[in-house]
N, C-alpha and C positions, 0 to 999 in steps of 0.2 A: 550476813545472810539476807536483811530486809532489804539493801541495794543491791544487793542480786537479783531476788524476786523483784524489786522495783520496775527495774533495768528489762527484764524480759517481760511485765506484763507495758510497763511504758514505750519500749518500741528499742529500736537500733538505733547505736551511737555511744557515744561517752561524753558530749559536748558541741555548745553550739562549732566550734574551731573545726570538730569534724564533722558539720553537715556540709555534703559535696553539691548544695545549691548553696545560690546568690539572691537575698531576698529582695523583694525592687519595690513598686509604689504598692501602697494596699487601696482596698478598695473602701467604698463608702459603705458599705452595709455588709451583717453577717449574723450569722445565727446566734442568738443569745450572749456567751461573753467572747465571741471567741473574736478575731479578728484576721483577715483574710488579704491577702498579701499575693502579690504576681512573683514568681519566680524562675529562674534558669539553672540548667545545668551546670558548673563545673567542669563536664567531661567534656560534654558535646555544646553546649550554648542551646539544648531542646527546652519551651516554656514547659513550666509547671505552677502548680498553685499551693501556698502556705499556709497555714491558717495556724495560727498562735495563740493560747491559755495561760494568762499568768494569774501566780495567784500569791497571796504574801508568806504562805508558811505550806509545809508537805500534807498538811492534812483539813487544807483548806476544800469543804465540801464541792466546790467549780471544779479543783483539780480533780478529785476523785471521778466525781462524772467525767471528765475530758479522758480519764484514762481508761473508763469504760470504754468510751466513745472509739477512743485509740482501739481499742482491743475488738470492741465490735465490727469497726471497720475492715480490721484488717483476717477477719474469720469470714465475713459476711461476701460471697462473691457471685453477682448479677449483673446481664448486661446494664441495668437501670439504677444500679448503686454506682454510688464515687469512687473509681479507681484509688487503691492505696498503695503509696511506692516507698515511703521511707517514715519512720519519728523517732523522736528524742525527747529526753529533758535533762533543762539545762537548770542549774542551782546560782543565784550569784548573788555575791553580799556587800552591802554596800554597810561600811560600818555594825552596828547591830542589830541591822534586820537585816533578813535574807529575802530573794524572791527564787522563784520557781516558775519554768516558762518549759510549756508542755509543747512542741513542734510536730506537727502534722503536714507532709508532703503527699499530693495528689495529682491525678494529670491535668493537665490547666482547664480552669471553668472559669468562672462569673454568675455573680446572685443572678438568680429570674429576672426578679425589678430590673435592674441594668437594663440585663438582655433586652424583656421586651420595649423598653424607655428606646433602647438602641437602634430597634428593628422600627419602632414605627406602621406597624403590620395596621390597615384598618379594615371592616367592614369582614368580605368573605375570607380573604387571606389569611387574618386575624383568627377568627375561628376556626379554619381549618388548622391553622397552626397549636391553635391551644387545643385544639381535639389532637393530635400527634402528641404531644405533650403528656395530658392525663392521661392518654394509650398508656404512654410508660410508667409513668409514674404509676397509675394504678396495677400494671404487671408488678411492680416492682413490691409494692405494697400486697399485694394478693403473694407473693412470694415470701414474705416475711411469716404471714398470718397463716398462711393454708399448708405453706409445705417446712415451713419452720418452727412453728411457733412459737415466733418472737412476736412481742408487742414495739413497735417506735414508738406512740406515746405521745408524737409533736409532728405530725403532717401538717404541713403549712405551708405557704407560698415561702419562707424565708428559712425553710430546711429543702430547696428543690434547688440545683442548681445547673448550669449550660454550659455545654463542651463548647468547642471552635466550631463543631459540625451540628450546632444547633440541638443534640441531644439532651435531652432533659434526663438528670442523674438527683437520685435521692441521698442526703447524706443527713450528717446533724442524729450521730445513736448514742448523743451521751444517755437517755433515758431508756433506751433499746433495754429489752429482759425478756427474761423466757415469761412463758404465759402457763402457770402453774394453778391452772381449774382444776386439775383433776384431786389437788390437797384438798380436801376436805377442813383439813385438822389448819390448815394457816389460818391467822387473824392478823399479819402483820401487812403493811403492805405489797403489793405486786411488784412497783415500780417504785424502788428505793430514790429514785431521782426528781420524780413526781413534780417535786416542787419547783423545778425548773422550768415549768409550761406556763406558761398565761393561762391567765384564766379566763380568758374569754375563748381559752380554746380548749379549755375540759368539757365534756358531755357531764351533765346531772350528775350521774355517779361519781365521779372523779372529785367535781366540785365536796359533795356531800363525805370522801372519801368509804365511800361504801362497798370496801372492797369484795364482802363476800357475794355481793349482786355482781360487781366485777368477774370475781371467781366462773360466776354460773351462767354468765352470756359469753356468747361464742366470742372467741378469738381476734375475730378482726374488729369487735363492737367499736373499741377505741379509736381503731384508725380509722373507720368507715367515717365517724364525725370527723376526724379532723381530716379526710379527702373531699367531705362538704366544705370545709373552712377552709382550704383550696379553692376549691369549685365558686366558691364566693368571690375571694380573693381576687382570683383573676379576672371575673368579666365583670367585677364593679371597679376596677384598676385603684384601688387602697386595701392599705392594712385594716385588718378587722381591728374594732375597737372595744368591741362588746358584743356578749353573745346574741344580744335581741338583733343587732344587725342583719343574723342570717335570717330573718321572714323578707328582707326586701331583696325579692326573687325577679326583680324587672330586669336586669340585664342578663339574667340566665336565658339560653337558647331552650326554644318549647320542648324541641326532642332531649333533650337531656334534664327537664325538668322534673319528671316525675320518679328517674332514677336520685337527682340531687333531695326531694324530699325526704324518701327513703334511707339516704346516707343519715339523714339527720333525726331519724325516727327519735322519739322522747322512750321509747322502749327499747335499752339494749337488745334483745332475743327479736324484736322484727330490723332492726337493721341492717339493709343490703348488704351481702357477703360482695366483698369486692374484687373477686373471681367474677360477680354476675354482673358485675358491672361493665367487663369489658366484652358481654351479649349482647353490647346496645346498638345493634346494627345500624338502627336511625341514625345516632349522632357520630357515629366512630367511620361509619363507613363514608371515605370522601374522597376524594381523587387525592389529595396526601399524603392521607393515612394507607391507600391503598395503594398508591405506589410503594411509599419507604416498606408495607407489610412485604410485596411482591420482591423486591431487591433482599429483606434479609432472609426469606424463604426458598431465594433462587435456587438452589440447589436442588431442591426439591421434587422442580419443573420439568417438565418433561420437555421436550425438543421445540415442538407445537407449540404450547403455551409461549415457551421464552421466544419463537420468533415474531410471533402476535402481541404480545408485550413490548416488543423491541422496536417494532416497527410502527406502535400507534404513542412512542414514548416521545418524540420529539413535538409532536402538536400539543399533549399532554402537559411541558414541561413548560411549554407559552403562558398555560392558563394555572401555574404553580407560582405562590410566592417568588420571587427572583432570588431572594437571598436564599431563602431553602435551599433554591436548587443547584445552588455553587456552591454551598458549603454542607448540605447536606448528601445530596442525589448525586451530586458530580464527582464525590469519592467515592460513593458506591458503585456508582456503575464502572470508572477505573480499574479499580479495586476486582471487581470480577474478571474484565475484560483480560485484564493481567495475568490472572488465576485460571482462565481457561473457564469459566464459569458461563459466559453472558457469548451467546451466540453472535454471530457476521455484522447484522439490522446493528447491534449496540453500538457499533464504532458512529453509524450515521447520528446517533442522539448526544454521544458524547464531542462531537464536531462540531454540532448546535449550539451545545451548553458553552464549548467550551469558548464560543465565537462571543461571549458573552462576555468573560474574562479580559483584562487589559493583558498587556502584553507581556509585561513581567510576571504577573500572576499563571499564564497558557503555558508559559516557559516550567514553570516549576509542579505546576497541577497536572498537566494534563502530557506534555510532550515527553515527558520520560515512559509512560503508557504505551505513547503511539510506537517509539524509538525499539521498545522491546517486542511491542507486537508485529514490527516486520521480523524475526525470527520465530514465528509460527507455521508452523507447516499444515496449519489449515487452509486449505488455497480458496475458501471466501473471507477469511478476513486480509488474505491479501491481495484479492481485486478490491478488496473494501478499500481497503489501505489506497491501492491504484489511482483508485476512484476519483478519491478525494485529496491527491497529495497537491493540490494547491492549493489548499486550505491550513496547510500546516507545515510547506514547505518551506516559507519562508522564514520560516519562526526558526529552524534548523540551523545550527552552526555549519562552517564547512566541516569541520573535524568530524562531527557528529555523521554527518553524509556518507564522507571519504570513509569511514573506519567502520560503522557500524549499519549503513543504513541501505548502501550501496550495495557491500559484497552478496547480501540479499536480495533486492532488488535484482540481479544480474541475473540470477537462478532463471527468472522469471523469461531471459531472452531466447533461450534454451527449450523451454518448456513446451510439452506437448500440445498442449492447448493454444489455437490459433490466437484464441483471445486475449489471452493472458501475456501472451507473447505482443500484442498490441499493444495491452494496458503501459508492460512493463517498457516499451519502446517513446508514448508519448509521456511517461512518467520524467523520462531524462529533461525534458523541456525546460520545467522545471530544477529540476535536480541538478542537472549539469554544470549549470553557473558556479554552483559549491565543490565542483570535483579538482583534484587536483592535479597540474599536467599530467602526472606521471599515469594518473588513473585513466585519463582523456585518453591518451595516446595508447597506451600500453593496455588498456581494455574496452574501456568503450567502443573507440574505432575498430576495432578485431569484430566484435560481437555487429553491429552496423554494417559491416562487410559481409557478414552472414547473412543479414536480415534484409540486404538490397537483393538479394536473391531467393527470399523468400518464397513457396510455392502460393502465400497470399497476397494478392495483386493489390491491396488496399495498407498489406504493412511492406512491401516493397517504392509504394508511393511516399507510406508516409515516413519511412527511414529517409528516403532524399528529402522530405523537408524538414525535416529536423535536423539533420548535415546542413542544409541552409539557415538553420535558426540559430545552430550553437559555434556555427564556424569562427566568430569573433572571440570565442572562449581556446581556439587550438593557437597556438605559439606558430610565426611564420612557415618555418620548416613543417611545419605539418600541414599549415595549408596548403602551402606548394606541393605537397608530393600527394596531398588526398583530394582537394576539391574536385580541380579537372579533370580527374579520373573518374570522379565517382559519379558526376554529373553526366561526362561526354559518352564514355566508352559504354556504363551501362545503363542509366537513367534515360539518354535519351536513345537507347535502342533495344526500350523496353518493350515487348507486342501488347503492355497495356497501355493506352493512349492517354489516361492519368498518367502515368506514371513519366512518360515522356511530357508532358506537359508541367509536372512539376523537376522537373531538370530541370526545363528552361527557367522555371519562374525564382528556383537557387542559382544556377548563372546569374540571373540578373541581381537577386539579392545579394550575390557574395562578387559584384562586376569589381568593386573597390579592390579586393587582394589582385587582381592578375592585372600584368603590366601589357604594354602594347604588343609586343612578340606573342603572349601568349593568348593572345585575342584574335590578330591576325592570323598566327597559325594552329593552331588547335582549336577555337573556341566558334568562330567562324565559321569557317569549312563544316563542320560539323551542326551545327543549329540551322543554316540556310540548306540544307540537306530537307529541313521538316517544314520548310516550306510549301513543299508540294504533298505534304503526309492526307490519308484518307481522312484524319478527323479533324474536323473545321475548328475543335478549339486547340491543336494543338498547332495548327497552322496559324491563328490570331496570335498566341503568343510569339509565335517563332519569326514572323515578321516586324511583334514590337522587339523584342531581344535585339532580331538586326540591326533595326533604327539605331539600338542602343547603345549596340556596342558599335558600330560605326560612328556616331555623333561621338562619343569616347575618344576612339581614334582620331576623327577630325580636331577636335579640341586640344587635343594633345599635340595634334603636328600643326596649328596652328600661332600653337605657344614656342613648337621651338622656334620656328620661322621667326617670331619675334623675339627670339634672343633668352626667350622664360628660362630657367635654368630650375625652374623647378618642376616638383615631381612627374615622372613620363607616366604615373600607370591609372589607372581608374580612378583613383582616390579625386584625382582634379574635378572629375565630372560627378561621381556620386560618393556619395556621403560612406562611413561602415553603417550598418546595416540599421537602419532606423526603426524596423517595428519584424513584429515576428509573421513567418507567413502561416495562414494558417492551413490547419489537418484537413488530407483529404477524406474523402466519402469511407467508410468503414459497413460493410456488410455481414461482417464475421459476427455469429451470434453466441448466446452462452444456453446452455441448456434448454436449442430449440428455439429461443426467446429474442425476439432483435434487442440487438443492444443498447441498453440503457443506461446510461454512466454519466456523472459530471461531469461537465466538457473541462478540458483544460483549455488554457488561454489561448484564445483562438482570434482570426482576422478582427472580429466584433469587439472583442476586450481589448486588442491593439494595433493600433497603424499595422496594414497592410505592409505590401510590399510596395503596392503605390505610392504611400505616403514615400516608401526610402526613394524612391526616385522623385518626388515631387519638389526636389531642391536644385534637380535638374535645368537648365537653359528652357525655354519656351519651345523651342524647335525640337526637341527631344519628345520619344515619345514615353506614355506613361508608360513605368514598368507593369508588365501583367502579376497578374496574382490568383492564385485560389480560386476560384469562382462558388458562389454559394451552393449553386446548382449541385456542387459534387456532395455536397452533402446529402442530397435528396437521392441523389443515385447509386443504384447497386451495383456490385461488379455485373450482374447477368444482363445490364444497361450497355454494358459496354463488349461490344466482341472484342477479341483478342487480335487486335492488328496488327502487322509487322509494321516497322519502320519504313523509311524509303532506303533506297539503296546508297549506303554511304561511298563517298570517295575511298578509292582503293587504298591510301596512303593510311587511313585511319584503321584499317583493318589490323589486328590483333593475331598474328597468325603463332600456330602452337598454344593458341589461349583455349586452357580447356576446364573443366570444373574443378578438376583439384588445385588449381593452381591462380583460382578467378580470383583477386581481390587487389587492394590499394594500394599496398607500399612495405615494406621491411619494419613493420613494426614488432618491436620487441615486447616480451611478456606475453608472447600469446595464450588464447585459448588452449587449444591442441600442446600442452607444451610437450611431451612425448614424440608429437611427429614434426621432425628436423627438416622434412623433405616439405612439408607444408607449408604455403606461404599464401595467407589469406590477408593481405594487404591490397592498395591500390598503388602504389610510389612507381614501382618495378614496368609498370604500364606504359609504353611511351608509343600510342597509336599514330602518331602524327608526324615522325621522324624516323622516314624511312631510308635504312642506309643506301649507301649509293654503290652502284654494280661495279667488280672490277673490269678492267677493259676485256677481259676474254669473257666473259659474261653478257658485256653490251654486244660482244661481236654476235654472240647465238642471238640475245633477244632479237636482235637486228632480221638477222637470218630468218628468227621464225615468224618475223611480220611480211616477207615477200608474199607475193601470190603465189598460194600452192598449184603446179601446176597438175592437171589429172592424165596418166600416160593412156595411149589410147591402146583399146580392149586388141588382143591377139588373137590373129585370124584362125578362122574356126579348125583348120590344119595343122596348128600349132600344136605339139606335144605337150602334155600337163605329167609332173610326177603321178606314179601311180597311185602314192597312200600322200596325202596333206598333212605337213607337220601342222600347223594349224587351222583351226575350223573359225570362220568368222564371228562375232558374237554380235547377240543382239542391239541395236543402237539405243543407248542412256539418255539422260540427259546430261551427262558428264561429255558426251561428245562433241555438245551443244555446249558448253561450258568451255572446254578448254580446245576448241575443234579453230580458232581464231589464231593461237599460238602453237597449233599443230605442228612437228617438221615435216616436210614437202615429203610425196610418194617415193621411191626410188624411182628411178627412171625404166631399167631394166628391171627384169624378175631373175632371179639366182634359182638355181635347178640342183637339184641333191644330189649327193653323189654314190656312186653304183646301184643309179636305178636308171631302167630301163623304158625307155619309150612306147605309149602304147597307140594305139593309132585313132583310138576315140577320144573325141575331145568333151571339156563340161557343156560346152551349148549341147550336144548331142545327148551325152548321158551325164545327167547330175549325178549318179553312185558313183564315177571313175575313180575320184578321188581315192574312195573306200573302198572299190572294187578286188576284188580276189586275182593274180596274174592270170593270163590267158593259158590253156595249156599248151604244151609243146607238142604232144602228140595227138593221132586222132582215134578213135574207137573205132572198134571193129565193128563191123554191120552185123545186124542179128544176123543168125543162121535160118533158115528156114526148117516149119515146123517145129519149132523149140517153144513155142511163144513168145510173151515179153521177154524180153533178153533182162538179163544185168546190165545195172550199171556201167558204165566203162569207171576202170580204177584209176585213181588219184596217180601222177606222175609221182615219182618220187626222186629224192635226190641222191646223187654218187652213181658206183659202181651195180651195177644188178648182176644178176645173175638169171639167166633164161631157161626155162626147163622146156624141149620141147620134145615132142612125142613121134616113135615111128611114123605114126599114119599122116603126121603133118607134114613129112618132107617131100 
């Protein structure tokens, strides 16, 4: 029965054999006898911390306190107390003694001393730090005495200990007990354990053991001194040695000094209740303490507050200890973002911090954060996200991309929002080097097919240059059947003059994939077209592209001529794609507001597209590129030009909207509509079949000179009714009036109709005129008046009625 009762007030277990931690190094220091030891899981390999009590026999007075301690711990539950997760005790005999070893498992910490020996913290940092600290520790303490009424017994620097996350945790309740003032009738004492404190850390009473004055001062009398004997501790950096120590008050900060006297009052009943100690707005209130208060109160906040918080948090966290704020601040703010807690602004600070972190560390802190925050359907934290993915995309596995990061990400190309539909298009730039074929081909280019036809003239630009920037990342076959398409048929016979401008300047960055045929016949023809175009910079480039791609050409027939047997296609003259081109001009705003956004890597952060050509021959000219200017400019900068008139051969006939796009790629968007084909491949503007021979005979035919017959003399009979009426002249007449076929010669006459003797010079009604009649009317009669009408002839047989008096 008494190892029963033992076993459930000592803790869980039956034996060290089954404690499912691994004890590892201990540490240098630890409260009283106990000793303090690093440990790990068993299940998982997660740290934890040990702290062990041996003692030589079961009713050796250490154990009995330790099992206090045990037991207080594990009742006792505050954010500022020592998490408690497992104990035991273990019995083991060596010969005819025995020992007894009491095990206490907690979440991983470290004494204070260490810590702060660790941190190095000096001057302002130092103090802001130990004001976070006492914060807690005094909640923690004000928690025990006010809403408990437990007494600890042994506050002190070496009963306070340190999470990973820099939090300060109270532990060390072997002496912990209720506070039993209101007996009258006891004389024994309060704190059976008593004698376990130093004595330079008992207040008078305690010393004198005077418990009944103990009895009759308030509750936290006890720990109020020993949170002075703290408060000592720490900012003269040594263990107290004796109680006269606490008068030398030199390293105490002034604002907290006249609360620190108070703690130490020589009169239990005036010393400060340590509830009021954390009023001391002076010294508590500091940009650390008032961040970490702000992060655990989040919840709280109202919308306003957390965006004004969030957005003055990144300059804030410059002027914060460094370590704090990576291991303190930088899971907090995660930790919300995650939870839906911490409004759009937080991703910007958490960017910051995290930019801070090495690189294995960003991996494991912060990027599992970002990875879950692209499936939020808050759509500002994901232009947030947009914003900033070159700050953390690199840090991204492929797998990570392809499987979770991406299918999100896509939503975004879709999306109503012109903007967002930008973000998510120059996001790829990045992104895309980690996707994988299948995703390339089978999505991305579907969705980019969409978006070269966009109704905004700045993301129709900027999809042809990013088709120029990732084309190194598509597999042959896909460049063949999408670049030239995507460049020639619609980029460069865009009506926005960027847009045709950045064609040409992907031509020129992607000149390496297309071999001589397809430069001379497609590529060519088509770019010397914009040579004569109305906008002067689309005419600059379109005369360097010439240069370009003909110096190409020539170099390449100048190899064979000498026998080169090597490659015929661009690769000879320019390099793959040496540097990225950068985005054009973006006008599209977000809530009224022009847009403001981290640029992603643009001309400035890398080789142009000059540089790709600058490996080029001396006689070549440079490749064009981006020009800065477009950045300054709006689309309402630019009117909507057409093109110039391209060669007939490139013309695209039956190309109509439903059917606009690259190639037969599989996996599409629409996968429902079978009859839709939003690819470019399928496109072959430049390879126009050839007419069979009864075909060339008409064309032939309808190039003669049409002759015009001459008008018929004014004598001539015209039907009486027009089968048809001539129509007004189009400008389709003017359009196809060159390959007209010829007048007939004669005019064809209808048949059973009748000739009438007026002709249209005479009277223009004839056509539609009514026949003539066959008969004529009778003359009035006289004295009758107006007469009638005379009657309509009619047709057949009649019948005549006439009268005696008529014959």
């Amino acid at each position: 029965m008494f190892k029963f009762l033992k076993g459930v007030v000592a803790g869980s277990g039956t034996g060290l054999k089954d404690l499912p931690y691994n004890i590892g190094d201990p540490y240098p220091s630890a409260w009283g006898s106990w000793n303090h030891f690093r440990g790990t899981s068993k299940d998982d390999g997660s740290p934890v911390s040990i702290f062990t009590l041996s003692g030589n026999n079961a009713q050796d007075g250490h154990l009995a306190a330790g099992r206090n301690g045990v037991k207080r711990l594990r009742t006792v539950r505050h954010p500022n107390v020592l998490s408690f997760l497992h104990s035991t005790e273990v019995e083991t005999h060596d010969g005819s003694t025995s020992k007894v070893t009491i095990y206490i498992v907690t979440e991983p910490v470290m004494p204070l001393a260490d810590k702060i020996k660790e941190l190095g913290l000096k001057a302002t940092q130092r103090d802001e730090y130990f004001a976070l600290g006492l914060h807690q520790i005094t909640k923690a303490v004000s928690f025990l005495n006010n809403d408990c009424k437990l007494v600890h017994g042994n506050v002190c620097l070496a009963s306070v200990v340190v999470t990973p996350t820099l939090d300060w945790k109270l532990h060390a309740f072997d002496v912990l007990s209720e506070f039993d003032g209101s007996n009258e009738s006891a004389s024994g004492p309060m704190l059976p354990f008593e004698w376990l404190v130093g004595t330079q850390y008992k207040p008078m009473e305690m010393v004198k053991s005077d418990w009944v004055a103990i009895r009759k001062s308030p509750p936290w009398a006890i720990d109020s001194w020993g949170l002075g004997c703290l408060i000592y501790e720490l900012f003269s950096g040594s263990n107290l040695g004796k109680t006269e120590e606490l008068r030398n008050t030199v390293g105490i900060p002034k604002s907290l000094l006249p609360d620190y006297q108070r703690l130490l009052s020589s009169l239990p009943s005036r010393r400060l209740n340590t509830s009021k100690l954390l009023e001391n707005g002076e010294y508590f209130q500091n940009k650390l303490v008032d961040t970490i208060h702000f992060m655990d109160i989040l919840n709280l906040k109202d919308s306003v507050e957390k965006d004004t918080f969030f957005r003055k948090l990144p300059n804030v966290a410059e002027q914060l200890p460094r370590e704090i704020v990576l291991k303190k601040l930088l899971p907090l703010l995660a930790s919300s973002l995650e939870f839906g807690s911490a409004a759009a602004p937080a991703l910007t600070a958490l960017l910051k911090m995290g930019s801070w972190l090495s690189t294995e560390d960003f991996t494991v802190k912060v990027l599992p954060t970002i990875v879950k925050l692209f499936a939020s359907n808050d759509r500002a934290i994901r232009v947030a996200l947009l914003q900033h993915v070159d700050q953390f995309g690199e840090s991204m596995s492929g797998q990570i991309v392809d499987e979770q990061v991406y299918p999100h990400v896509a939503t975004g190309f879709t999306d109503t929002a012109a903007f967002l539909r930008e973000l998510s298009l120059k996001s790829m730039l990045v992104l895309a080097p980690k996707l994988s074929q299948r995703t390339l081909s089978g999505s991305l280019l579907k969705y980019l097919s969409k978006l070269q036809t966009d109704e905004e003239p700045a993301i129709r630009t900027n999809t042809t240059i990013l088709l120029g920037n990732i084309a190194t990342y598509l597999n042959e076959g896909t460049r063949k059947r999408v670049l030239i398409n995507a460049f020639t048929v619609r980029a460069l016979r865009d009506v926005f003059p960027p847009a045709r401008g950045a064609g040409i300047v992907a031509l020129c960055a992607t000149s390496s994939t297309y071999d001589d045929i397809e430069i001379a016949t497609k590529i060519l023809p088509t770019v010397v077209c914009l040579t004569i175009d109305q906008d002067s910079e689309v005419r600059a480039k379109a005369f360097q592209a010439v240069e370009q791609f003909l110096q190409i050409l020539k170099q390449n027939y100048e190899k064979t001529n000498a026998g080169d047997t090597g490659a015929t296609g661009g690769a000879s003259a320019i390099p793959e794609t040496a540097g990225l081109i950068g985005w054009a001009m973006s006008s599209l705003t977000l809530k009224g507001k022009p847009l403001e956004q981290a640029p992603l890597p643009s001309s400035s952060s890398a080789p142009s597209l000059a540089s790709a050509a600058s490996n080029a021959p001396s006689t070549a000219t440079e490749a064009p590129s981006v020009k800065a200017s477009h950045h300054t400019r709006s689309n309402s900068d630019f009117t909507d030009q057409p093109a110039p008139p391209f060669p007939s051969s490139a013309t695209v006939e039956g190309h109509d909207d439903d059917n606009d796009g690259w190639g037969d790629i599989e996996n599409g968007i629409n996968e429902g509509h079978d009859d839709y084909d939003n690819g470019w491949g399928d496109l072959e503007p430049l390879d126009e079949p050839k007419p069979s021979p009864a075909l060339s005979n008409i064309q032939a035919a309808q190039k003669r000179p049409v002759s015009q017959p001459s008008r018929p003399p004014a004598t001539s009979s015209r039907p009486k009714i027009s089968a048809v009426k001539a129509a007004p002249k189009t400008e389709d007449d003017d359009l196809w009036g060159s390959i007209a076929a010829p007048a007939p010669a004669t005019t064809s006459r209808p048949l059973n109709l009748k000739k009438t003797v007026q002709s249209d010079d005479e009277d223009p009604w004839a056509a539609i005129a009514a026949p003539p009649p066959t008969t004529r009317a009778k003359p009035l009669s006289s004295g009758r008046g107006r007469g009638a009408k005379p009657a309509a002839p009619k047709l057949g047989a009649q019948r005549i009625n006439r009268t005696s008096s008529g014959m």
